[in-house]
PAZAPA-4460 file (N, C-alpha, C; in steps of 0.05 Angstrom, whole numbers, plus 32768, in hexadecimal, padded with zeros to 4 digits):
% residues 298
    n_x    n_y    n_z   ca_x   ca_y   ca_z    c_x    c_y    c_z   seq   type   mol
   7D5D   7F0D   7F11   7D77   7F10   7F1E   7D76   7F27   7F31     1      X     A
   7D79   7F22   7F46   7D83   7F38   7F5C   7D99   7F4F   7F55     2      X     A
   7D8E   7F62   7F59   7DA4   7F7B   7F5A   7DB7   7F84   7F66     3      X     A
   7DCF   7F88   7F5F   7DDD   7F8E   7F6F   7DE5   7FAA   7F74     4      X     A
   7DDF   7FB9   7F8B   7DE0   7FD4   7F91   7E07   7FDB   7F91     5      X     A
   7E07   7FE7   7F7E   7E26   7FF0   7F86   7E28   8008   7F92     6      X     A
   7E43   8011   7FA1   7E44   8018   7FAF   7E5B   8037   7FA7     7      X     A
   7E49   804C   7F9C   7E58   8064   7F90   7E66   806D   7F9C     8      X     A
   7E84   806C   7FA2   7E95   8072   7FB7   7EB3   806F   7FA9     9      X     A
   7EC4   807C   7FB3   7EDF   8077   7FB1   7EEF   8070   7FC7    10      X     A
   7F03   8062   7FD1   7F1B   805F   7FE2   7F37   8062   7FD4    11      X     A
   7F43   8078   7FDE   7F5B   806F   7FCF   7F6B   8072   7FDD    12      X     A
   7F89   8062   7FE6   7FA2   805F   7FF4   7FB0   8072   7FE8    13      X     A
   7FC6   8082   8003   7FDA   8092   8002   7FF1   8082   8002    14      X     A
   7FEA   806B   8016   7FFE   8058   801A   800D   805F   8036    15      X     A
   8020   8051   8040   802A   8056   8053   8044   8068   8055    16      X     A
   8046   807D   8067   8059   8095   806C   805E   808E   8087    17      X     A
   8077   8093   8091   8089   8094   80A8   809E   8099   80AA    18      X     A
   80AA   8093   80C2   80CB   8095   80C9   80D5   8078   80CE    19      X     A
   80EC   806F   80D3   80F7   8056   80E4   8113   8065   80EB    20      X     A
   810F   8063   8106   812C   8063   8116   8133   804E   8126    21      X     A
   814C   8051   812F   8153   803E   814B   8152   8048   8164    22      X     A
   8144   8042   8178   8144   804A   8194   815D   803A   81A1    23      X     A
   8173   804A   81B0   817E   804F   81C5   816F   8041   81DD    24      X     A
   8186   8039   81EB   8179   802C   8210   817B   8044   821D    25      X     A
   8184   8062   8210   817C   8076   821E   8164   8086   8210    26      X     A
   815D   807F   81FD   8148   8088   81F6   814A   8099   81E2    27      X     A
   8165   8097   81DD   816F   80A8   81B8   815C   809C   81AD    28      X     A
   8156   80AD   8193   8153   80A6   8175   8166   80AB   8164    29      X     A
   8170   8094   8158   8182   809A   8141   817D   808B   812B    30      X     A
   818B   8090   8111   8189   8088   80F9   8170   8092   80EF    31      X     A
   8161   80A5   80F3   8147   80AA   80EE   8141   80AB   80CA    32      X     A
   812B   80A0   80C3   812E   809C   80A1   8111   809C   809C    33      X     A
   8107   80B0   8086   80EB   80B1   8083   80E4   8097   8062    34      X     A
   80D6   8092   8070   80C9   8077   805D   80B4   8082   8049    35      X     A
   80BA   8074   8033   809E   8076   801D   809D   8050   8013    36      X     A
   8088   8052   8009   807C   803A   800A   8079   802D   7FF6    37      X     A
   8078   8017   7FEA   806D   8008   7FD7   8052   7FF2   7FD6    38      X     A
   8035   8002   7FD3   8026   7FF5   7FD5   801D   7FD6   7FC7    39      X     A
   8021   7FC1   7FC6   8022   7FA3   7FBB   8002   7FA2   7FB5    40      X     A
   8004   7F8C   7F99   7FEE   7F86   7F91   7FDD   7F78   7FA6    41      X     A
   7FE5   7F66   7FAE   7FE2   7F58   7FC3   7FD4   7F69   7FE5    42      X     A
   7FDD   7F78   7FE0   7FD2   7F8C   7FFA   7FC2   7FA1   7FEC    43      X     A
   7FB7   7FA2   7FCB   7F98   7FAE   7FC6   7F8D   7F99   7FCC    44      X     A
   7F8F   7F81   7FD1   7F81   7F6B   7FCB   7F76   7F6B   7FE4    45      X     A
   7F90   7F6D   7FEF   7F81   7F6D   8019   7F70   7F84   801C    46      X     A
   7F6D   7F96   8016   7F5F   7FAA   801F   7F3E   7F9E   8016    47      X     A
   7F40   7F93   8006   7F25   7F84   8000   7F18   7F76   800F    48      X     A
   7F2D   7F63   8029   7F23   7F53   8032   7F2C   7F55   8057    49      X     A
   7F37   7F6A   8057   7F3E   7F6E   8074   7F37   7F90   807D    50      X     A
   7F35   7F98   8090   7F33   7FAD   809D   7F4A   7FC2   8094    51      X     A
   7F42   7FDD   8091   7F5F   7FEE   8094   7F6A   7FF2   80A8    52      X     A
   7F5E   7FED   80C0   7F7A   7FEE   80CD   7F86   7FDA   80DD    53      X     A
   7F82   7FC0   80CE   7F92   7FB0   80D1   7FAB   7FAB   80BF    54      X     A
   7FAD   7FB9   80A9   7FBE   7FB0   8093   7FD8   7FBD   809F    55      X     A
   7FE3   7FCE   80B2   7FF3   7FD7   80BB   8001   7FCA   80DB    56      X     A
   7FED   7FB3   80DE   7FE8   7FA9   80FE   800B   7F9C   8107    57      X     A
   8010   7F94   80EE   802D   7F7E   80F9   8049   7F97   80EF    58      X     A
   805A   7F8F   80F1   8071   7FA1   80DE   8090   7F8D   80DB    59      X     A
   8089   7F81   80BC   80A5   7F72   80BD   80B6   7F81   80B8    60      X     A
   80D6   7F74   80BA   80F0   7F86   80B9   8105   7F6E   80A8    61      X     A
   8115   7F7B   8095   8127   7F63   8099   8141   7F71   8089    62      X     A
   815B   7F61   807D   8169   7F6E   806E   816A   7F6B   804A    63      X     A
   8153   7F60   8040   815C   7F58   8029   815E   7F74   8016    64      X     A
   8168   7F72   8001   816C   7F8C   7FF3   8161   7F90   7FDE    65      X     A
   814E   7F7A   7FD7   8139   7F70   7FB6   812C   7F95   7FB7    66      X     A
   812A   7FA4   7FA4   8120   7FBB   7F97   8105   7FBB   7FA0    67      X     A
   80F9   7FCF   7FA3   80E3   7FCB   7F9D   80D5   7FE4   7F87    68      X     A
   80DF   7FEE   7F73   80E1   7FFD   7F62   8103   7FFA   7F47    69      X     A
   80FE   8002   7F2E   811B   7FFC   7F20   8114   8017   7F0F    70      X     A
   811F   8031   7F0D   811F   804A   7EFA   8133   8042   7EEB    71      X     A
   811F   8049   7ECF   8134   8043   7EC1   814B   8059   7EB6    72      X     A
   8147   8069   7EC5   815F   8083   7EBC   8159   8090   7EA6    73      X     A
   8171   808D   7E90   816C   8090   7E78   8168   8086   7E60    74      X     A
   8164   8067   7E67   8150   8053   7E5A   813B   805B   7E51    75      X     A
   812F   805C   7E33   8119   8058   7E32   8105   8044   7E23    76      X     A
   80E7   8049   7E27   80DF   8031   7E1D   80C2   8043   7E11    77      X     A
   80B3   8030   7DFD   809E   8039   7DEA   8090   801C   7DEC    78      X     A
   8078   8026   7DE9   806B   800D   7DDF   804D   8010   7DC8    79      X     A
   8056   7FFB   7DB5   8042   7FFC   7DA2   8030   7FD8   7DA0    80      X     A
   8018   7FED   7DA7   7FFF   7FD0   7DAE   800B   7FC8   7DC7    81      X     A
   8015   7FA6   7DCE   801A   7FA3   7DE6   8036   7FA0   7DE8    82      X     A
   8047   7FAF   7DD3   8060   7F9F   7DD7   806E   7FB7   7DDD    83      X     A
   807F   7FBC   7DED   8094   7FCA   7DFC   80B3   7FC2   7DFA    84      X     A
   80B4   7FD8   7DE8   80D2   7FD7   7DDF   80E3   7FF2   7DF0    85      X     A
   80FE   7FE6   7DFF   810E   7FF6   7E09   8129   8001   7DF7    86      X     A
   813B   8017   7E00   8149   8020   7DFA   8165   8011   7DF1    87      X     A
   8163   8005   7E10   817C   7FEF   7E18   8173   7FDB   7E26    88      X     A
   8186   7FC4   7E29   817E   7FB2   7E45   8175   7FBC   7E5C    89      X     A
   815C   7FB3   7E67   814E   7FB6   7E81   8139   7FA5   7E8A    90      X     A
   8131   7F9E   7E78   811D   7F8C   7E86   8128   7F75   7E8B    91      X     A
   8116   7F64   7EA5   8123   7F4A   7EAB   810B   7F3E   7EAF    92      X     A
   8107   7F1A   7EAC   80F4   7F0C   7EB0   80E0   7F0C   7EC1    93      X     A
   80F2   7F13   7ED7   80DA   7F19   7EF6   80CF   7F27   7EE6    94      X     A
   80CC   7F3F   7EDD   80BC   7F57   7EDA   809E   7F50   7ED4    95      X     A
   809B   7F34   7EC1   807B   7F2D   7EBF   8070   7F33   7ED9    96      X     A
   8054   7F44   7EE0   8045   7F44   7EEE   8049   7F5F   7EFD    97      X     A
   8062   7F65   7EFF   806A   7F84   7F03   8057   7F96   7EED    98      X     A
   8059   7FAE   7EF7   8052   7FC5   7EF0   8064   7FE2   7EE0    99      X     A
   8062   7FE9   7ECB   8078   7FFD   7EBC   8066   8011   7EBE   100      X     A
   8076   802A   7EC6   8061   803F   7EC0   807E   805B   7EBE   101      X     A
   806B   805E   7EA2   807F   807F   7E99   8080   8093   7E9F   102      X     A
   8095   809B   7E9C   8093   80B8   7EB1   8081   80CC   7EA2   103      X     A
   8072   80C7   7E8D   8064   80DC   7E89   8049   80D1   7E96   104      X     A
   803F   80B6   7E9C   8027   80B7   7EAC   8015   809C   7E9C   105      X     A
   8021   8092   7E8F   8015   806F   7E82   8028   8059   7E88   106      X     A
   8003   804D   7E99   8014   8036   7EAC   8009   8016   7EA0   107      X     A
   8012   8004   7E9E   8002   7FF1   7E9E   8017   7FD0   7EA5   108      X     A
   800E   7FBB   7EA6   8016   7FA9   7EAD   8028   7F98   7E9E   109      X     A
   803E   7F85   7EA8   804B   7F7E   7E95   8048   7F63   7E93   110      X     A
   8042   7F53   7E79   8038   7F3A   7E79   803E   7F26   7E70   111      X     A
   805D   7F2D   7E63   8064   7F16   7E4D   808E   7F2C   7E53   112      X     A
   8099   7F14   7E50   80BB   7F23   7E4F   80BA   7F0D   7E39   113      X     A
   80CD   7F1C   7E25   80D6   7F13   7E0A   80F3   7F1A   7E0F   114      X     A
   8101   7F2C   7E19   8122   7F2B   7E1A   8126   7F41   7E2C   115      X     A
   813D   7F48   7E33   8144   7F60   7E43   813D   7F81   7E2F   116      X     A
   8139   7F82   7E18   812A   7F99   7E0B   810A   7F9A   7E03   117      X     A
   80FF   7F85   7E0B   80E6   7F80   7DFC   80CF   7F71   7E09   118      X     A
   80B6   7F81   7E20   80A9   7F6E   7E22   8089   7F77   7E23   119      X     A
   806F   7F6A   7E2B   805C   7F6A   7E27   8047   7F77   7E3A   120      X     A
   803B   7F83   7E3A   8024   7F8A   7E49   800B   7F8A   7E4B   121      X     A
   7FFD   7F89   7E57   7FDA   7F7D   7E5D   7FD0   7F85   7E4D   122      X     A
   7FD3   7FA0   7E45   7FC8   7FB3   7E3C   7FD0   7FBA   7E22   123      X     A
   7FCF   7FD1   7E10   7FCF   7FD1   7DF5   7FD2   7FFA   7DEF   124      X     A
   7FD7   7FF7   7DDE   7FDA   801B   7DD7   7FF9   8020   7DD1   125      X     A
   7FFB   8032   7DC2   8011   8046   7DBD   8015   8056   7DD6   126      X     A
   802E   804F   7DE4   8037   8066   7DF3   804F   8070   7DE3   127      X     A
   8058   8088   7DE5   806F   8096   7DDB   8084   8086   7DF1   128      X     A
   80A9   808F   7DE5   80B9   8087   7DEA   80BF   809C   7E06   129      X     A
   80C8   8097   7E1B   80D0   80A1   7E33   80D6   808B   7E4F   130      X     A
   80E5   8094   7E60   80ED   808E   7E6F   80D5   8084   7E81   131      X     A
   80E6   8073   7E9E   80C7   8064   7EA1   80D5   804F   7EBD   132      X     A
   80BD   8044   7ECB   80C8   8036   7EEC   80BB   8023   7EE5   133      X     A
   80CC   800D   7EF7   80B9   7FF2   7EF7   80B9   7FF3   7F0C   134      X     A
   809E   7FEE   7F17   8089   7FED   7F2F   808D   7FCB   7F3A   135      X     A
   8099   7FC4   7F51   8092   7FAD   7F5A   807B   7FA0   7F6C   136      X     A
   806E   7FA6   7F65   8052   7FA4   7F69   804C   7F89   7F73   137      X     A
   8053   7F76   7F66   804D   7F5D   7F69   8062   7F48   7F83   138      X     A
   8070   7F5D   7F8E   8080   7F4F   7FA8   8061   7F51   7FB7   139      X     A
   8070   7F30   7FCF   8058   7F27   7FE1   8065   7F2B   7FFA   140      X     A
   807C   7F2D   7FFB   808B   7F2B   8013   80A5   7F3D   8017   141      X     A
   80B2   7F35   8029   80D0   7F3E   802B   80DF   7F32   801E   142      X     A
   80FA   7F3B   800C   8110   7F2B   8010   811B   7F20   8016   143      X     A
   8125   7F25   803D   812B   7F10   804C   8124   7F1A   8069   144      X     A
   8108   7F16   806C   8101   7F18   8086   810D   7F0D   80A4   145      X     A
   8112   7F1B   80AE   811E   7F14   80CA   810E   7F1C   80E2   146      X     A
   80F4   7F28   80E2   80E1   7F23   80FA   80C8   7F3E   80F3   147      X     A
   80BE   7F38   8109   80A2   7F43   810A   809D   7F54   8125   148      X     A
   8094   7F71   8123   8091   7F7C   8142   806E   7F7F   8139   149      X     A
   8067   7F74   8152   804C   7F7E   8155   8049   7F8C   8174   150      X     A
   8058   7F93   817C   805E   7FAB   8195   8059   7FC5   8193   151      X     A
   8056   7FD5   819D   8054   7FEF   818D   8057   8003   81B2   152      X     A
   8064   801A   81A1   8063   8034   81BA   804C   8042   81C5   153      X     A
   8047   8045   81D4   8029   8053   81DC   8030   806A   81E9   154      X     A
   803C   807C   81E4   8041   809A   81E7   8028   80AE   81E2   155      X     A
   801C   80BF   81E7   800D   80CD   81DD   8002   80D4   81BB   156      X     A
   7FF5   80C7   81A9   7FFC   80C8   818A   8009   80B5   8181   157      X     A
   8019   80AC   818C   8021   8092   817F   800B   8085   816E   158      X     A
   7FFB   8079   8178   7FE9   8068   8165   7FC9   8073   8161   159      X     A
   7FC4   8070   8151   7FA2   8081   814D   7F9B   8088   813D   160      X     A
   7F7F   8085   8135   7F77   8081   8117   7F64   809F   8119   161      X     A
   7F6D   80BA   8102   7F5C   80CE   8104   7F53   80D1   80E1   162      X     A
   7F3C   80E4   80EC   7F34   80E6   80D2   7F22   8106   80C8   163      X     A
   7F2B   8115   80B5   7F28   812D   80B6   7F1A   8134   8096   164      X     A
   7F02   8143   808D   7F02   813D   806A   7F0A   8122   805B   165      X     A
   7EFA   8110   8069   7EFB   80FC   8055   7F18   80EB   8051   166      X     A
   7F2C   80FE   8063   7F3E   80F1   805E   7F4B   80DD   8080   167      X     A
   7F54   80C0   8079   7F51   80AE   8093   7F6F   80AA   8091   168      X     A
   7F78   80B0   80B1   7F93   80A7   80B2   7F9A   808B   80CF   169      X     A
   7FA2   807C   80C8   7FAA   806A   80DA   7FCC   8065   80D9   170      X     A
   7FCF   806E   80F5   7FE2   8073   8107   7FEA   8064   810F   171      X     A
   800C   8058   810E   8011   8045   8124   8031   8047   812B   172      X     A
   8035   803D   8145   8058   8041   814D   8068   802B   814F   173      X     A
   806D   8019   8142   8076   7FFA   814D   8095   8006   815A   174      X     A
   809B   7FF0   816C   80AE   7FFB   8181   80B1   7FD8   818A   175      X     A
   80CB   7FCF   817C   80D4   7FAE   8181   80DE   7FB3   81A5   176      X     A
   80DD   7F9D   81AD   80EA   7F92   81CC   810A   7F94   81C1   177      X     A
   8118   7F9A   81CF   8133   7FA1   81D3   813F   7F85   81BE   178      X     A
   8152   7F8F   81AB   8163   7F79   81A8   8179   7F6E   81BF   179      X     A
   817C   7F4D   81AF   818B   7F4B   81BD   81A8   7F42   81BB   180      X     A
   81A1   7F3D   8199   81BB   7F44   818B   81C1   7F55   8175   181      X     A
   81DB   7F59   816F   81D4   7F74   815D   81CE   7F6D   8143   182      X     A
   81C8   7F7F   8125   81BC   7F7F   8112   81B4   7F93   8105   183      X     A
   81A5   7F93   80ED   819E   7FA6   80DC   8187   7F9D   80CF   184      X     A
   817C   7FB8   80B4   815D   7FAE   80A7   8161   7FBF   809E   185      X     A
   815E   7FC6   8082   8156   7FCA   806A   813B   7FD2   8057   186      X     A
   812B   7FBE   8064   8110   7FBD   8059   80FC   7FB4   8069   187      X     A
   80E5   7FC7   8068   80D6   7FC1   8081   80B6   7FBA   806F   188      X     A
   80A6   7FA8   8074   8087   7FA5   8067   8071   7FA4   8084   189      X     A
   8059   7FAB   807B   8049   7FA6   8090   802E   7F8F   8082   190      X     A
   8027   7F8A   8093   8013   7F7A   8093   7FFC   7F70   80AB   191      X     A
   7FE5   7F69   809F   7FCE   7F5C   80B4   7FD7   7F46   80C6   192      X     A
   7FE7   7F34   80C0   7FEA   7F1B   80C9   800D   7F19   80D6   193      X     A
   800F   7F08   80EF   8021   7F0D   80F8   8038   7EF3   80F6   194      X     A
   8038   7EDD   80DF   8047   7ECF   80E1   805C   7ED8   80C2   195      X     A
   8077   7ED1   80C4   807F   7ED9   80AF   8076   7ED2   8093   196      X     A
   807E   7EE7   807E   8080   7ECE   8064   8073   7EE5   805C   197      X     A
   805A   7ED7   8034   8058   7EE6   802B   8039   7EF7   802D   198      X     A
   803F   7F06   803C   801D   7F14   803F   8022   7F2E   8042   199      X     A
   8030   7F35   803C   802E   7F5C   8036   801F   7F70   802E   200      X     A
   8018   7F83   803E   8007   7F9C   802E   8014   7FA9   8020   201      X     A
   802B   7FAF   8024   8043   7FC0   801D   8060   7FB6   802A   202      X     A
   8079   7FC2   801A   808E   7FC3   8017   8098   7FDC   8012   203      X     A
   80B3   7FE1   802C   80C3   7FFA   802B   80E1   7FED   8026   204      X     A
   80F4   7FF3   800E   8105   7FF6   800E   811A   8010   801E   205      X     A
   8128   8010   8035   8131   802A   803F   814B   8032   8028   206      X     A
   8157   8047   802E   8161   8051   801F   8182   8045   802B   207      X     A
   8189   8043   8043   81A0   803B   8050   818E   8025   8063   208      X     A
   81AB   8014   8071   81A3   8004   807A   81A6   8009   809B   209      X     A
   818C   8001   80AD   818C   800D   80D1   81A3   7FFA   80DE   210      X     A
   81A3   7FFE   80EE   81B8   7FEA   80FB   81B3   7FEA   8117   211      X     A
   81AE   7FD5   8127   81AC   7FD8   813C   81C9   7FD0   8153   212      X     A
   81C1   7FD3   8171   81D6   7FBF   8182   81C9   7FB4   8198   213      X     A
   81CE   7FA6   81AA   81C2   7F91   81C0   81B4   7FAD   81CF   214      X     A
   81A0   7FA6   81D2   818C   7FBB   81E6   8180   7FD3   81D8   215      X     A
   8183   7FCA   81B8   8171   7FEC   81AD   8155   7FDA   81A7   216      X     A
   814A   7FF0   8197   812F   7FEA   8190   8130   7FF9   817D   217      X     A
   811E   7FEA   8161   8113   7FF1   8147   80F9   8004   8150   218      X     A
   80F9   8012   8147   80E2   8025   8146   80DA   803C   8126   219      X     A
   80BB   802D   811C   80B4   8037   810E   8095   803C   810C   220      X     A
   8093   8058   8106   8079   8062   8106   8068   8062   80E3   221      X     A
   8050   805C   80E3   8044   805C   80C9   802A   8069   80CD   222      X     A
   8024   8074   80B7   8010   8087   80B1   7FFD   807B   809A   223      X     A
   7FE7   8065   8095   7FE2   8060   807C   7FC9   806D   8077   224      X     A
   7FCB   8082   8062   7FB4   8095   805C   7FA5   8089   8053   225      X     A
   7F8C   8095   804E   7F79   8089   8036   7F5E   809E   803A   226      X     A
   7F59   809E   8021   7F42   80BF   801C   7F28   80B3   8010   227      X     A
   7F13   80BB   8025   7EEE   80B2   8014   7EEA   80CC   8004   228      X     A
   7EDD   80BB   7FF2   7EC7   80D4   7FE7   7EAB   80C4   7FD0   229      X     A
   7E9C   80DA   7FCE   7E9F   80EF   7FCE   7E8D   80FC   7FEA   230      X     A
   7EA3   810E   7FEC   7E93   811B   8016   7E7B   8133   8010   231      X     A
   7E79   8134   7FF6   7E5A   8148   7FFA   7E44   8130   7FE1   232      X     A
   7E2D   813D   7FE5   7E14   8129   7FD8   7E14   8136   7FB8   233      X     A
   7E18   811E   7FAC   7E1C   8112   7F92   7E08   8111   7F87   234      X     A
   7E06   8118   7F70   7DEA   810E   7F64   7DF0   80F0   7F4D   235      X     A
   7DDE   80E0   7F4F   7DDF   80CC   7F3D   7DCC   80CB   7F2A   236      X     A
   7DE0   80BF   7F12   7DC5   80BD   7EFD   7DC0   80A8   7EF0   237      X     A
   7DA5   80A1   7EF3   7DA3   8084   7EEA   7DA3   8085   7ECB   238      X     A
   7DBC   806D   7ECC   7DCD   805C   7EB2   7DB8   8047   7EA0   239      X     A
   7DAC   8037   7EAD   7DAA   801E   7EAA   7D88   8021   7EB7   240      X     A
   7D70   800E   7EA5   7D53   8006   7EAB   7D54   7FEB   7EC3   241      X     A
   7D3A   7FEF   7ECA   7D35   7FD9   7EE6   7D45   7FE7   7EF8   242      X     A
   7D4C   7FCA   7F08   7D57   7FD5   7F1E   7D6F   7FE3   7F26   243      X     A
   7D84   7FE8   7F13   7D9A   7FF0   7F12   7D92   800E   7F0F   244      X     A
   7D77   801F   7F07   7D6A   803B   7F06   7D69   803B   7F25   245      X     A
   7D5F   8027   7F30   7D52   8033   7F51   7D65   8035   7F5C   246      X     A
   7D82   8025   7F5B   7D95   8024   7F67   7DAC   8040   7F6F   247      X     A
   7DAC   8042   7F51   7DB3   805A   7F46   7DA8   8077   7F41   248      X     A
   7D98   8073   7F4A   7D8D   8089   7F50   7D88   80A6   7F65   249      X     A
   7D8C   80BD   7F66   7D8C   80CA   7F81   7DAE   80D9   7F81   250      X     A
   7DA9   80DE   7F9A   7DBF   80EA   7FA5   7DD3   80D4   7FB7   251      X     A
   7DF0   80DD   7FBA   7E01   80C2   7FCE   7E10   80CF   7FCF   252      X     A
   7E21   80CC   7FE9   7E32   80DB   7FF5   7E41   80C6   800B   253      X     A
   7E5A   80C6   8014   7E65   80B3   802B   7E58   80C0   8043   254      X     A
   7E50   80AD   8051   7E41   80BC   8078   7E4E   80AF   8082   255      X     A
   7E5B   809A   807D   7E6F   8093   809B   7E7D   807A   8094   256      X     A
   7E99   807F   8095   7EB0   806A   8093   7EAC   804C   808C   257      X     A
   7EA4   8044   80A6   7EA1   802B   80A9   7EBE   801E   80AB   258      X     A
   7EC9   802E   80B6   7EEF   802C   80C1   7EE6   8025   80DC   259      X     A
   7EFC   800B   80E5   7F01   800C   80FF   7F18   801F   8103   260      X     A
   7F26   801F   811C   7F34   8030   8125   7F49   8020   8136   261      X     A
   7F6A   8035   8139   7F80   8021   8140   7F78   802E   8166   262      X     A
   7F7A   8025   8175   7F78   8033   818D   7F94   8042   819E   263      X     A
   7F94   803E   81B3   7FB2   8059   81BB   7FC8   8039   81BC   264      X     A
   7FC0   8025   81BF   7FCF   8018   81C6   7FDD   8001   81A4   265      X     A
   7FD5   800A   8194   7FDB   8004   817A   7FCD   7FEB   816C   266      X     A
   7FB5   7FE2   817B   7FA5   7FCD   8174   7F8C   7FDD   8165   267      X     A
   7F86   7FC5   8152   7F6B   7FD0   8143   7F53   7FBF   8144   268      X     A
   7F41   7FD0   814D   7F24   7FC7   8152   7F15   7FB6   813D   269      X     A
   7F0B   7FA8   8147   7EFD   7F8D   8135   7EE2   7FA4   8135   270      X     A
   7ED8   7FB2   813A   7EC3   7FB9   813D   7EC5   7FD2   812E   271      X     A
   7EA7   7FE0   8118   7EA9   8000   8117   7EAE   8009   8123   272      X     A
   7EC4   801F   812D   7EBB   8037   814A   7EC1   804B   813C   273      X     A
   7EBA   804E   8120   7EBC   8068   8114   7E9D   8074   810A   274      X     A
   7E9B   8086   810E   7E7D   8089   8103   7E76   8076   80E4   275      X     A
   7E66   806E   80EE   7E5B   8054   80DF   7E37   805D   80D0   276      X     A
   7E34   8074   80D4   7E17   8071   80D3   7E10   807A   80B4   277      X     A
   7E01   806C   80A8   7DF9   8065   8082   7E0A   8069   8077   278      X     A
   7E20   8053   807A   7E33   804F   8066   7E2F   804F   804A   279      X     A
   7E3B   8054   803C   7E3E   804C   8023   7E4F   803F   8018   280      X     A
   7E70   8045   8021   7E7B   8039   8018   7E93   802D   8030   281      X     A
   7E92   8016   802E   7E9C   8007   804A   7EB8   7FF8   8041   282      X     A
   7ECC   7FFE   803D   7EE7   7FF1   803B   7EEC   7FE1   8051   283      X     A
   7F01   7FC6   8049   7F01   7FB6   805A   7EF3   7F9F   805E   284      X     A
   7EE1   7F98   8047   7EC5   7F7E   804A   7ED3   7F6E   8035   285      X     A
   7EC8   7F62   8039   7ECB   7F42   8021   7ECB   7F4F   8004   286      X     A
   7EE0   7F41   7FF8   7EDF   7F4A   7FDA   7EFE   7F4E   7FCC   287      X     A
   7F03   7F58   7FB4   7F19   7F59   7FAC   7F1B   7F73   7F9B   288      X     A
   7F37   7F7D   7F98   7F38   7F94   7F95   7F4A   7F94   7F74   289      X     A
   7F3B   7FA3   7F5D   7F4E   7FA3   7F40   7F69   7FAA   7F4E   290      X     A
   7F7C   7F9F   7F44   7F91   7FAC   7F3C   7F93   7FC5   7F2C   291      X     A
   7FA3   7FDA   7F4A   7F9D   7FF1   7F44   7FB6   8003   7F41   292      X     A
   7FC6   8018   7F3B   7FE0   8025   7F42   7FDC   803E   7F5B   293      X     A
   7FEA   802E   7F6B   7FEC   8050   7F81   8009   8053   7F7E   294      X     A
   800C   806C   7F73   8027   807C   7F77   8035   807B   7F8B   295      X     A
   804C   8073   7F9E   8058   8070   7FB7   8060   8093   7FB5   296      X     A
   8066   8098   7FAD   806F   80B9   7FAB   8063   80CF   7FB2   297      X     A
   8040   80C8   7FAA   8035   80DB   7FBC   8026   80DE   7FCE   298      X     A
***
């Protein structure tokens, strides 16, 4: 049997950070509102199989108001082996496939609803009793999508992918064509692909709702981080006889991204143009990604 060389490396998402305002026909900004994000199972999955900086390429908008987080306040819940018992009523059916995670820091999946106090998880162990978020993890889409800008502002910085210690940021400004009737949005997701529906990397619930009138423009900027390592040389030690010793063996260290890059005009390169030379670990290729938790918070 052939060996397979794995590839000692980490990637991990910050997720996406920004603002969304409304542009003025005189060139106000108003309603200005800084965004945090909700990274979807569904968009670790993309990162497996698409480029990073395409996952930010489209930007839907729409008004629906579906959560994409539920705190439970002063609810709490325990769980012994896989069963998860709450305080009071809170859980609801959707929740299979969602994510619970306690505020003291134990997260795991939810796999089975037995009633609004009582349901099941992937996983198994004694957590103590405390308060705790359900993670909606498992949304694919918007609520109620009402369009797609793939336009973007080309101002100086507006769009552009930098990268400083390991850590890679891709930049972008979407900037819709003037309405032309008036309206509002709520909830904004981005994605690779530019027809509606369900293909999301993420989902932002805003906190109030924008509002536009005939001749403004939506304008929102995103920042989606993501950090290599490790950036100095590693030593490895071989685990395992045959070939999994040769593999494993030596020193490894990241030498170069293997990130394309968004350019000034907010499009992303099908091609490396980031230093590319003895990769190790190359995000963005064919494959699929565990189901993983990134914190939207930090």
């Amino acid at each position: 049997m052939k060996a397979i060389k794995p590839r000692i490396c980490h990637t991990s998402f910050k997720g996406v950070s920004g603002f969304v305002s409304v542009v003025r026909p005189d060139g106000r900004e108003t309603q200005k509102q800084r965004i945090k994000n909700l990274i979807l199972d569904q968009g670790l999955d993309l990162v497996g199989s698409q480029r990073t900086n395409m996952l930010t390429r489209y930007l839907a908008y729409g008004d629906g108001t579906a959560p994409t987080q539920r705190d439970s306040s002063t609810t709490t819940a325990s769980r012994t082996g896989s069963a998860v018992n709450s305080s009071a009523n809170f859980f609801e059916a959707a929740d299979v496939g969602r994510l619970i995670k306690w505020d003291s820091g134990e997260e795991d999946y939810i796999s089975g609803f037995t009633d609004l106090q009582n349901v099941t998880t992937v996983g198994s162990g004694t957590i103590a009793s405390g308060e705790f978020t359900i993670w909606h993890v498992d949304d694919t889409g918007l609520a109620n999508e009402l369009g797609r800008i793939s336009t973007f502002r080309t101002d100086t910085g507006d769009n552009e992918t930098t990268e400083s210690a390991g850590v890679v940021n891709h930049k972008r400004t979407h900037l819709s064509t003037a309405f032309v009737a008036a309206g509002s949005a709520i909830e904004l997701g981005w994605s690779d692909q530019s027809g509606a529906g369900n293909n999301l990397f993420n989902r932002v619930l805003l906190g109030s709702s924008i509002s536009w009138q005939i001749g403004d423009q939506l304008k929102v900027e995103s920042n989606l981080e993501l950090t290599q390592s490790p950036q100095t040389s590693t030593a490895q030690t071989p685990t395992a006889s045959g070939d999994w010793t040769t593999q494993l063996d030596g020193n490894m260290q990241i030498e170069g991204y293997g990130l394309s890059s968004i350019d000034s005009a907010g499009n992303g390169d099908a091609a490396d143009t980031m230093d590319n030379s003895g990769n190790v670990c190359e995000p963005g290729f064919s494959g699929s990604f565990d189901k993983v938790t990134l914190d939207p918070d930090t």
